[in-house]
N, C-alpha and C positions, 0 to 999 in steps of 0.2 A: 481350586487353585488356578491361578492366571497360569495362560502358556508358557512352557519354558523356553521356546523358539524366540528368541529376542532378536534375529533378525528376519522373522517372516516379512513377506511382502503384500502390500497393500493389492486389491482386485486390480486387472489390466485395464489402462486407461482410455481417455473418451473417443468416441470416432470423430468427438469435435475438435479432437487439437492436431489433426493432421491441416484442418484450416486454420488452426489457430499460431501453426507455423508459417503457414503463409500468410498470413496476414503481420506478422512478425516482420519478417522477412521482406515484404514489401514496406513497410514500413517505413526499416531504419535504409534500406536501398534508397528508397523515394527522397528521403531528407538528403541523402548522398551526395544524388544525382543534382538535386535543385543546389546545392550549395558550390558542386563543383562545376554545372553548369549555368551556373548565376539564371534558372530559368524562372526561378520563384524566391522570392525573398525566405529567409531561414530564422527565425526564432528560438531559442532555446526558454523553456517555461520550468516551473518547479510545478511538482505534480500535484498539486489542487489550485494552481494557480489561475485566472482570467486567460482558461484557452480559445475561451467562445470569442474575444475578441480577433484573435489572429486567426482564428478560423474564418472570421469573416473575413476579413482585410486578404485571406489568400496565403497567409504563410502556409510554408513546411514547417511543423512543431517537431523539435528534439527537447526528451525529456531526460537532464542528466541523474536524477534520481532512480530513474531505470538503469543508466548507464550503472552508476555505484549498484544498485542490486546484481548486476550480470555481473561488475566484478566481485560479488561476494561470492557466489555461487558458481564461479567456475574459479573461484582462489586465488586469483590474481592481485586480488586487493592485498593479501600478506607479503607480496614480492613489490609492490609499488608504494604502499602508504610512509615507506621511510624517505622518499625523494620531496612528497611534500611535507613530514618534519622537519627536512633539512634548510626548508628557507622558512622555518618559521611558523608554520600551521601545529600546533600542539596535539601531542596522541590523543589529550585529551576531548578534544574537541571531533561534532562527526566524522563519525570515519567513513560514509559516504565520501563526505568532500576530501579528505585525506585523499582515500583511497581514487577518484576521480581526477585532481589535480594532480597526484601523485604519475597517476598514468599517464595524464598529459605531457608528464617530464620526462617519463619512462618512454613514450612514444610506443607504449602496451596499451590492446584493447581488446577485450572478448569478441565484440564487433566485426574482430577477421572472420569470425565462420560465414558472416554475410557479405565475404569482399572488403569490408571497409579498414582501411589502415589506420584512421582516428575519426575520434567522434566529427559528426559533422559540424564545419566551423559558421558559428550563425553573423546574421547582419546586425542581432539585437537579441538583448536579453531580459525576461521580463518575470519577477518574482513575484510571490508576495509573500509575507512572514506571519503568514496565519500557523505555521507549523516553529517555525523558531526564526533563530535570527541568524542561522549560519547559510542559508540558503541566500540571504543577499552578498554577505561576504564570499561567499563561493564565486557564486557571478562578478562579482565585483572583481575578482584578481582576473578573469577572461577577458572584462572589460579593459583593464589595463592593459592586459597581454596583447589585444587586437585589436583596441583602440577602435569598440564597438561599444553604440547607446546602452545604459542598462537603466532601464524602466523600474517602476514598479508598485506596491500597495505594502505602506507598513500597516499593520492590522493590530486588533487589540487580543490580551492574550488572556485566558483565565478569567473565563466571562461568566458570571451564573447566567442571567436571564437576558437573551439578546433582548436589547431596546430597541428603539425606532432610531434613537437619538446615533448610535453605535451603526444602524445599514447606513445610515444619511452620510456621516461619515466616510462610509469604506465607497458608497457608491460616489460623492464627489472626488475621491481619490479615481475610481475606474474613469468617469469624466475626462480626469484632465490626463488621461492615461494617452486618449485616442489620436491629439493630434502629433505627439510622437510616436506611435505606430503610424500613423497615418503615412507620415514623411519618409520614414522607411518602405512600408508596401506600396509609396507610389501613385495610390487613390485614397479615395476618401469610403468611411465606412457606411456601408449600406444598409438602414436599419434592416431593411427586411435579412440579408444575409446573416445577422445578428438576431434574428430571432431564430429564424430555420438551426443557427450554433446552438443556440439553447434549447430548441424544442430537440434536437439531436441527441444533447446532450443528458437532459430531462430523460429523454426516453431510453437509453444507457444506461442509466441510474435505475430507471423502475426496471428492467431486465435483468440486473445485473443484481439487484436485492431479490429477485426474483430466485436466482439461481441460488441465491445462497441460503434463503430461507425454506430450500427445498432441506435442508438439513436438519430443521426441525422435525422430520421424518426419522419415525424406527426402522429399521437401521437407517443411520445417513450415509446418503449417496452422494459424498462429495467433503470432504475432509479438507480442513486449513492448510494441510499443505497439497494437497491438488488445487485448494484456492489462489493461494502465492503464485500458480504459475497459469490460473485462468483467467484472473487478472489481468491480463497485458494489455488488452484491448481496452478495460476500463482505464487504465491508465494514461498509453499514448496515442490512441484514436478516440478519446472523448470529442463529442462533437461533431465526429461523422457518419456515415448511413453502416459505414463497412463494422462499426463494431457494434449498431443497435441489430444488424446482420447475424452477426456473431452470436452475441447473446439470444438471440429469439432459438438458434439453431442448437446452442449448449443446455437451454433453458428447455426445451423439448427431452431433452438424452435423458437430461433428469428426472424429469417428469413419468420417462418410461421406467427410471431405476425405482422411482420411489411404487409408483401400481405394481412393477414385480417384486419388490419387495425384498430390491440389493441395493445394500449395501456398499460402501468406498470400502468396506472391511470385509474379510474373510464371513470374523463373529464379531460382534461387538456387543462388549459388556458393560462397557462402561463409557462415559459421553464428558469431554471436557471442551473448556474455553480457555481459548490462548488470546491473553493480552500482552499490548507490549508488538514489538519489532520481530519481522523470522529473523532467526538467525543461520543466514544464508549459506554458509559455507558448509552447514550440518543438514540442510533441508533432509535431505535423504535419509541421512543415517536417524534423524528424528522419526521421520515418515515409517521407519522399517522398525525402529524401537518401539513405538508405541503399538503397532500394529501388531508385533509379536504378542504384547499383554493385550492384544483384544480392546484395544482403549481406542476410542477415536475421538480425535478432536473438533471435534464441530461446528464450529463458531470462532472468529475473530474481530475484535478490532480494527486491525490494522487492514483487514482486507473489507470491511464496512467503510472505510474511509474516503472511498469511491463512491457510497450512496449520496444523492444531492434531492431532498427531499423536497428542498424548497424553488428551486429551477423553476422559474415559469418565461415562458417566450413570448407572453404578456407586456412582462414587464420585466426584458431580458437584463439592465442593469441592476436595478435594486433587489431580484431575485439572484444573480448573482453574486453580491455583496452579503446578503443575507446566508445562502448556500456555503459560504465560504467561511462566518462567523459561529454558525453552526457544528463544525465540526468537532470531534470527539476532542482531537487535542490542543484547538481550542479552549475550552472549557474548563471552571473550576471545580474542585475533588466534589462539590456537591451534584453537580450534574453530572459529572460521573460513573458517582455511585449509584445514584438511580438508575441510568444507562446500564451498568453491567447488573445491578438486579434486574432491572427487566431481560433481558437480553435471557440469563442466568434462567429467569422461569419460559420465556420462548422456548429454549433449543432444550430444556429439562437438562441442565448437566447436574454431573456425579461430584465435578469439581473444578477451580480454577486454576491454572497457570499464569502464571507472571512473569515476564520474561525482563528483567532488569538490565536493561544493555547501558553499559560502562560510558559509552561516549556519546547515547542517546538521552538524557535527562527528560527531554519535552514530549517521549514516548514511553515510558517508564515510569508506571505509575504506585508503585510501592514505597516509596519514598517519604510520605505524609501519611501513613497510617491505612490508607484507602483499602487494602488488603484484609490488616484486622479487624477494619468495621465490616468489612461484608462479610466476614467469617463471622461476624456478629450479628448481623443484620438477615447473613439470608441461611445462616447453617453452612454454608457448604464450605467444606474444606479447600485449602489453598496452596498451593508449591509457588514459591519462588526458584527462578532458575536465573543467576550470573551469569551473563554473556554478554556478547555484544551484537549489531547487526554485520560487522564486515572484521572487524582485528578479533581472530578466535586465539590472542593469546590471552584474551578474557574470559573463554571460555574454556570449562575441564572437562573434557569427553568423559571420563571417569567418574566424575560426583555427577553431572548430571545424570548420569546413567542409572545409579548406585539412587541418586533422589529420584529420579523418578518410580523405578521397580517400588522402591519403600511406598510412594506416593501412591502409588495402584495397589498395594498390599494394604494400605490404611485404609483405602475406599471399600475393599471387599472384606476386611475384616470386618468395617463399620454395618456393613448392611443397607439396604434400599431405605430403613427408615431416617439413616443422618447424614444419609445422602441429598444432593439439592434436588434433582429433580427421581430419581430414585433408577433403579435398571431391574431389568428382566431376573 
């Protein structure tokens, strides 16, 4: 029988994140400083956005998708996302950006614990909608707000097979990108600086899959939710030395964990895949739930979403465009589904997770069926879980509770044979 300890705790965590707070920490300071000291021009990006170019040109990058994840995760987004309902932005719609505009109104930010009293106010803003469409509109209301340039890449959505015809595209769009950043950072872009972004960034990426495919290890040393927060560096220092740094230093720990032969769990009996958005405001009490049934979650999506496979510093634009068309949620349900089967016989899971968030649609992929066919396709059983990533009045502490116990109770009933990748 699974443990009945339903709130055991996950192993004590890395010696790598005592830097990986300061590296945090410098960070969001550094964008702070240059915004209130006008000492470097300030950028705000959407998180798989054309950061190699402002990395060359010299910005500070503030990434407000991070912002919206910190106010998941420290709750603040439940006490702010009704200021932005109130002019108009619909519950329905992300609740990142709710929850982000919201605070801007509220003049709330998790951000204090690093000094800062609001996000840092950029000179320009620069998207692209490789992920949805509410990331230009988000930008778009700061733009009016501070009567600041907002830049950007509309992208194509729901792609089976990227073309040639599809990078040509997205790379003359980065093209005509530059001489509006240009004008803002004040010089002109320097190819070579633009290569060293993407050979940077390139090398991030192979570190940063690196670490995570250490998970394919019996036991894994390194669960989905210690991923969500090792992540930060892939996120808002892509393109610098400080987080291919990082990853070399994190991507060691694990490598020790995985030859001694620990585990991110206690025991672990069983191995799943979380697809779909965290759901931030639960991080923990997920973390402690599953951990008590001996389940670890292994593998994600959403934290893959920082691998950039295609990056070359070769040929820094059109490897960029391609990198960025690429992407998971990019992508239509047939590449996909191949995606998460493959993935599915990599990391040998027992079963998948689907995490259906309410006001995330372009991260949520249960929707068209994609679920029951790989329940079809590859055996392995499936949970859905209703949430959302930031409004948890989408979310019921209770049933998912209640689903998941049942969900681990179907895996060990079932046995290692109809199981996906089988357990111990």
């Amino acid at each position: 029988m699974a443990s009945t300890d339903r709130t055991a705790a996950p192993e004590p965590g890395f010696r790598a994140s005592s830097r990986l707070k300061e590296l945090m920490a410098e960070h969001f300071t550094g964008v702070d400083r240059a915004a209130r000291e006008k000492s470097a021009p300030v950028a705000w990006c959407t998180s798989v956005g054309p950061v190699e170019l402002l990395r060359a040109l010299g910005f500070q990058v503030f990434f407000p998708e991070n912002h919206g994840a910190l106010l998941g995760a420290s709750r603040v987004a439940g006490e702010v996302m009704g200021r932005a309902h109130a002019i108009g932005y619909s519950p329905d719609i992300c609740s990142y950006l709710t929850s982000d505009i919201g605070a801007y109104l509220a003049r709330k930010t998790p951000l204090s614990r690093y000094g800062l009293s609001a996000a840092p106010r950029p000179d320009l803003l620069l998207y692209s909608t490789n992920q949805c469409r509410e990331v230009r509109d988000w930008f778009e209301f700061y733009g009016r707000e501070w009567s600041v340039p907002v830049v950007g890449v509309t992208s194509f959505r729901d792609l089976g097979e990227v073309e040639d015809s599809h990078v040509d595209a997205i790379t003359r769009q980065l093209e005509a990108l530059v001489p509006a950043l240009e004008a803002v950072a004040g010089r002109r872009l320097d190819p070579a600086a633009l290569e060293l972004a993407v050979e940077r960034s390139r090398t991030c990426s192979d570190l940063w899959r690196q670490c995570l495919e250490a998970s394919a290890a019996r036991p894994a040393p390194l669960t989905f939710f210690d991923a969500t927060i090792q992540m930060g560096p892939a996120v808002v220092l892509r393109g610098t030395a400080e987080a291919c740094d990082y990853y070399r230093l994190l991507a060691a720990e694990l490598a020790e964990r995985v030859a001694a032969g620990r585990g991110a769990l206690p025991r672990e009996r069983f191995r799943l895949y979380w697809d779909g958005m965290p759901i931030w405001g639960r991080l923990r009490d997920l973390a402690s739930l599953f951990a008590g049934l001996e389940t670890s979650v292994v593998a994600s999506t959403y934290c893959n979403s920082w691998v950039f496979d295609a990056l070359d510093p070769r040929d820094p634009l059109r490897s960029m465009a391609r990198a960025s068309l690429e992407l998971f949620i990019a992508r239509a349900e047939g590449p996909k589904q191949r995606y998460l089967e493959r993935m599915s016989r990599q990391f040998q899971v027992d079963g998948l997770v689907f995490h259906d968030a309410r006001t995330c649609p372009n991260n949520s992929n249960v929707r068209f069926g994609l679920a029951q066919r790989l329940r079809r396709t590859s055996r392995v059983p499936v949970l859905v879980l209703d949430g959302d990533l930031n409004d948890l009045r989408c979310f019921s502490d209770e049933q998912a509770r209640t689903n998941i116990e049942a969900f681990v109770e179907q895996l060990e009933d079932a046995g290692p044979a109809a199981a996906g990748g089988g357990h111990p």
